[in-house]
C-alpha positions as CSV (number, residue, x, y, z in Angstrom):
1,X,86.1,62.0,-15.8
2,X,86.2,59.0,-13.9
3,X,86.0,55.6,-15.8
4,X,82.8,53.4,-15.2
5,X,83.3,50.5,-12.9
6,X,81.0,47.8,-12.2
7,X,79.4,47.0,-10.0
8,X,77.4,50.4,-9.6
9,X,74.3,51.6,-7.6
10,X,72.7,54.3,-6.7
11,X,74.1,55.0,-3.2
12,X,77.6,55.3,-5.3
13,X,75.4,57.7,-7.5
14,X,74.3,59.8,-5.0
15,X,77.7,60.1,-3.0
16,X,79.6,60.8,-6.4
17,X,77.6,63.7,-7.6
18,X,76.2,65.1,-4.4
19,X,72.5,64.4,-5.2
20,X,69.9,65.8,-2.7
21,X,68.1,62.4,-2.7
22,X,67.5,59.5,-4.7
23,X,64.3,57.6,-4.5
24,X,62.5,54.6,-6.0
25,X,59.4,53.9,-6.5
26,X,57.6,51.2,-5.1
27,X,57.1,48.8,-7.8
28,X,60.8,48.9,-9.1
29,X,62.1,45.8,-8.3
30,X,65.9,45.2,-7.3
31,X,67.1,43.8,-11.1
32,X,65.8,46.9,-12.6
33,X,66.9,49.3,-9.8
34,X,70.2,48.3,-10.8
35,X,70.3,47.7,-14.7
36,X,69.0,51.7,-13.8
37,X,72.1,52.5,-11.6
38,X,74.1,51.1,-14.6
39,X,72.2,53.4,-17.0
40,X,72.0,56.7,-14.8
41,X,75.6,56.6,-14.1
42,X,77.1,56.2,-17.8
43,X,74.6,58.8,-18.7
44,X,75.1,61.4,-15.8
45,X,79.1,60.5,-17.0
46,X,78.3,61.3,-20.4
47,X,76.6,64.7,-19.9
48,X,79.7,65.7,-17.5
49,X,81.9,65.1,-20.6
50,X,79.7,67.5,-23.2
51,X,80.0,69.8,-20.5
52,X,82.7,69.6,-19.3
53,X,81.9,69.9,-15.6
54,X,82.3,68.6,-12.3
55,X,79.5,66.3,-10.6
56,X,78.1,69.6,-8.9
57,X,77.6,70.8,-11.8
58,X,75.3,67.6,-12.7
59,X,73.2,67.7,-9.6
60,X,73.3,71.7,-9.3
61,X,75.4,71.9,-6.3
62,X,73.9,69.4,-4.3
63,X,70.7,70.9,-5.0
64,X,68.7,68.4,-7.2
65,X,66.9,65.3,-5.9
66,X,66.2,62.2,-8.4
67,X,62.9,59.7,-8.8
68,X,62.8,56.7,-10.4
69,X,59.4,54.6,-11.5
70,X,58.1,57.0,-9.0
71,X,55.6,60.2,-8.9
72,X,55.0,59.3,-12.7
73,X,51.8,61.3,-14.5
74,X,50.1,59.2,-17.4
75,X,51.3,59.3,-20.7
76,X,54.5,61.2,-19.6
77,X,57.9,59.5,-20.2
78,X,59.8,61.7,-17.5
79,X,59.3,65.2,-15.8
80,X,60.5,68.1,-13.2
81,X,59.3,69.5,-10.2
82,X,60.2,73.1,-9.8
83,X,58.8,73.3,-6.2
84,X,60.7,70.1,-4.9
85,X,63.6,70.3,-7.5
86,X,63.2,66.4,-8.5
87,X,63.8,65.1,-12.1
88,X,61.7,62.3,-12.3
89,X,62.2,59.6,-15.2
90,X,59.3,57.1,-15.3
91,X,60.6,53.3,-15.1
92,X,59.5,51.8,-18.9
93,X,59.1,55.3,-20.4
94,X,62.3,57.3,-19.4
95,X,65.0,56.4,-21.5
96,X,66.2,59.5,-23.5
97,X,64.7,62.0,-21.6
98,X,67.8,62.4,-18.9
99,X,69.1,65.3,-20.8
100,X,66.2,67.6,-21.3
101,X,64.6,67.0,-17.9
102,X,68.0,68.1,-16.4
103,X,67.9,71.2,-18.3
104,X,64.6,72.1,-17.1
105,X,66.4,72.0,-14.1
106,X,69.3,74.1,-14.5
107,X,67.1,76.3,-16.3
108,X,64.6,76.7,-12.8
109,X,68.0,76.6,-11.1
110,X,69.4,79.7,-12.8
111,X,66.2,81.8,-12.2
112,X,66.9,83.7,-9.6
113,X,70.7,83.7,-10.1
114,X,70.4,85.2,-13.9
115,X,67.6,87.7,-12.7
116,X,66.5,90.5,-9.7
117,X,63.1,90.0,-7.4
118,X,61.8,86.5,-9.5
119,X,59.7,84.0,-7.9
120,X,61.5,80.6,-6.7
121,X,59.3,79.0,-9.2
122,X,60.7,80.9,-12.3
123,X,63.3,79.7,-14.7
124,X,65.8,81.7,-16.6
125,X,64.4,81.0,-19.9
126,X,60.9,82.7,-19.5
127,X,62.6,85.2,-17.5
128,X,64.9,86.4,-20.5
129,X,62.0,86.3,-22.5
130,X,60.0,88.5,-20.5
131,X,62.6,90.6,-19.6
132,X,66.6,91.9,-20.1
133,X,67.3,93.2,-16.7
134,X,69.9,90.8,-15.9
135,X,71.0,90.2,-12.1
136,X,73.9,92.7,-11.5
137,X,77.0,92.5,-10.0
138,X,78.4,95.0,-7.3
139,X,80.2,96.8,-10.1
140,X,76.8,97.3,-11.8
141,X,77.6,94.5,-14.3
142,X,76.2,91.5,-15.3
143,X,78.1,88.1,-14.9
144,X,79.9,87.4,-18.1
145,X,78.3,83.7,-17.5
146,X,74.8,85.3,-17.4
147,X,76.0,86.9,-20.9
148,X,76.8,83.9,-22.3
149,X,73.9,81.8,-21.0
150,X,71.5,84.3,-22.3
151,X,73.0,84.1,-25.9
152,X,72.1,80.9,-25.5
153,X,68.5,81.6,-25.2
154,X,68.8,84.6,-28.0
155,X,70.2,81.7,-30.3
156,X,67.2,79.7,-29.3
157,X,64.3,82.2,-29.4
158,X,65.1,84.6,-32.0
159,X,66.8,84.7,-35.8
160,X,70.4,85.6,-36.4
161,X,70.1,89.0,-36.4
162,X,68.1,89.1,-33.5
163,X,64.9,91.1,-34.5
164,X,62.3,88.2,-35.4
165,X,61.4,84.8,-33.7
166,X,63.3,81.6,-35.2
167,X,62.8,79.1,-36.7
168,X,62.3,76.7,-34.2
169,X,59.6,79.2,-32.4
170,X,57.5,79.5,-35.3
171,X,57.3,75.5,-35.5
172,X,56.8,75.2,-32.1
173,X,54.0,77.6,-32.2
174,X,52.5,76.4,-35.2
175,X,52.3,73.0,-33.6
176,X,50.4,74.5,-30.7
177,X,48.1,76.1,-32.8
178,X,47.5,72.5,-34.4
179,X,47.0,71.0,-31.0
180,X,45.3,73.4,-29.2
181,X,47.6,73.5,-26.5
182,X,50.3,76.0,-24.8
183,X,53.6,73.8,-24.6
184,X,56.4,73.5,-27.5
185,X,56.6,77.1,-27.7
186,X,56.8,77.8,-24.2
187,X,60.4,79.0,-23.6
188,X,61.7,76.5,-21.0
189,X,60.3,73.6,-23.3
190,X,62.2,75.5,-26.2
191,X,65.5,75.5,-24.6
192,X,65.1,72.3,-22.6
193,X,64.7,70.2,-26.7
194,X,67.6,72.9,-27.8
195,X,70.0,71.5,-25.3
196,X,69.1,67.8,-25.9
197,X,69.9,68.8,-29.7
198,X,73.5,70.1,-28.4
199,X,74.0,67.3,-26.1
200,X,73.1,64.8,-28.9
201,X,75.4,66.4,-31.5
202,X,78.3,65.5,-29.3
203,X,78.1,62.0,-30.1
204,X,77.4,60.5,-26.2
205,X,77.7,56.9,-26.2
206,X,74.0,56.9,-23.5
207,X,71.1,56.7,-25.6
208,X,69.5,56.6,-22.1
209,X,70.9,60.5,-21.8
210,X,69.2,61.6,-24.9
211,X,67.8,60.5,-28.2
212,X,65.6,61.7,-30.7
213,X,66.3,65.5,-31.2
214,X,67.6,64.6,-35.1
215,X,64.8,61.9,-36.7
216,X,61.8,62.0,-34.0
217,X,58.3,62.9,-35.6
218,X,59.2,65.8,-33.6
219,X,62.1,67.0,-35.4
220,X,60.8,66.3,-38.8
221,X,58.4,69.0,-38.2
222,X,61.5,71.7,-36.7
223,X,60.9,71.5,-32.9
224,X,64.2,70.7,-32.5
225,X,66.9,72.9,-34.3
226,X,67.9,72.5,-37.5
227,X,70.7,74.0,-40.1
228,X,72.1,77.1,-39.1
229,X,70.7,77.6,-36.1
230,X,71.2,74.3,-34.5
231,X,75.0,75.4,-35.1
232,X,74.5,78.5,-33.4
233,X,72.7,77.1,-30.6
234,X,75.6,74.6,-29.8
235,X,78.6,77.3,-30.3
236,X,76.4,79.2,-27.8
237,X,75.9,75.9,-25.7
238,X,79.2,75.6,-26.2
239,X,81.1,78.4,-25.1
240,X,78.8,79.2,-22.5
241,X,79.3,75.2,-20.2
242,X,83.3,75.2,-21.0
243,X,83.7,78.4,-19.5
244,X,81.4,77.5,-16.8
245,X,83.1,74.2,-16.4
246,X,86.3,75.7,-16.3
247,X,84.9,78.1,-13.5
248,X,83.5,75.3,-11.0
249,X,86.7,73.2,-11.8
250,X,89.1,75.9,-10.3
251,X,86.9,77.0,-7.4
């Protein structure tokens, strides 16, 4: 990985991990257009260490485009848009939320690579949810990546052994019912706080990358993973990005 060196911007960003685009919004004035460089690039660093990939791993092979203090929605700290493939951090609201936006991302990414005949607009999460017809190979296999990825969501969505929703599910769907809503139990929300819970666990030094998935209001009340299946989530995580890391650094 290559060392931070000041100064850095985001046209160095953008040329270092291939990113589609990179735009501002309006209202971001130079000083914190930079002090964001600074904070985007030793957090974009950081998540290439836990997973120990390349940079087109980070912006999905040239794929993703990034906003910042731009396109924000009220109330909301930092989203993704499937049909333009944009992560989108808001400018005094963002910080933290790098890690599960880009895995909303990867996740919409992986949609139609993981499965047969989906929409553009699906990702792989809801997709191995709703079914287990996995994208097969010319020898009538599935990928071994796809395997492992989609232990990844079995650690996620279901119990150890497999045959009954986890832990984290039934929290997320009791906190629905609280709130009247359809959102923490959604699968791509699931996965998306799952993998900021493996990505914090590896001790990043960018609290602008993640933070939150251990003491947050949130986690008190197990939307994020806890015990013995936060462990198996990031073994899952684990195996799955250093074997997927090691593929995209030898190609």
């Amino acid at each position: 990985m290559s060392a931070y060196q000041a100064p850095v911007n985001f046209v160095i960003i953008r040329r270092q991990f291939d990113f589609r685009g990179i735009e501002m919004g309006r209202w971001v004035t130079p000083e914190e257009r930079d002090r964001a460089a600074v904070n985007f690039y030793r957090a974009l660093e950081d998540l290439m260490s836990v997973l120990q990939g390349p940079e087109q791993l980070i912006s999905l092979r040239g794929t993703l485009g990034l906003q910042y203090g731009k396109g924000g929605r009220p109330g909301v700290a930092a989203h993704y848009v499937p049909a333009t493939r944009q992560l989108s951090l808001a400018k005094n609201a963002g910080a933290g939320s790098l890690a599960h936006e880009w895995f909303h991302a990867f996740d919409h990414y992986m949609g139609e690579k993981m499965f047969q005949h989906v929409s553009p607009s699906h990702f792989a999460s809801a997709c191995w949810l709703n079914s287990t017809q996995l994208q097969l190979s010319r020898n009538r296999q599935p990928h071994p990546l796809s395997l492992l990825l989609a232990e990844c969501f079995k650690a996620i969505m279901l119990n150890e052994k497999g045959d009954e929703p986890s832990d984290m599910f039934q929290a997320s769907r009791l906190a629905d019912q609280k709130l009247k809503i359809v959102y923490y139990a959604k699968p791509e929300e699931m996965s998306a706080r799952a993998f900021e819970a493996f990505v914090e666990d590896a001790m990043p030094n960018s609290a602008f990358l993640v933070k939150g998935s251990r003491y947050s209001e949130e986690a008190k009340i197990g939307l994020y993973p806890q015990g013995e299946q936060r462990h198996r989530i990031s073994q899952a995580f684990h195996s799955y990005f250093s074997l997927l890391g090691r593929a995209l650094q030898s190609a």
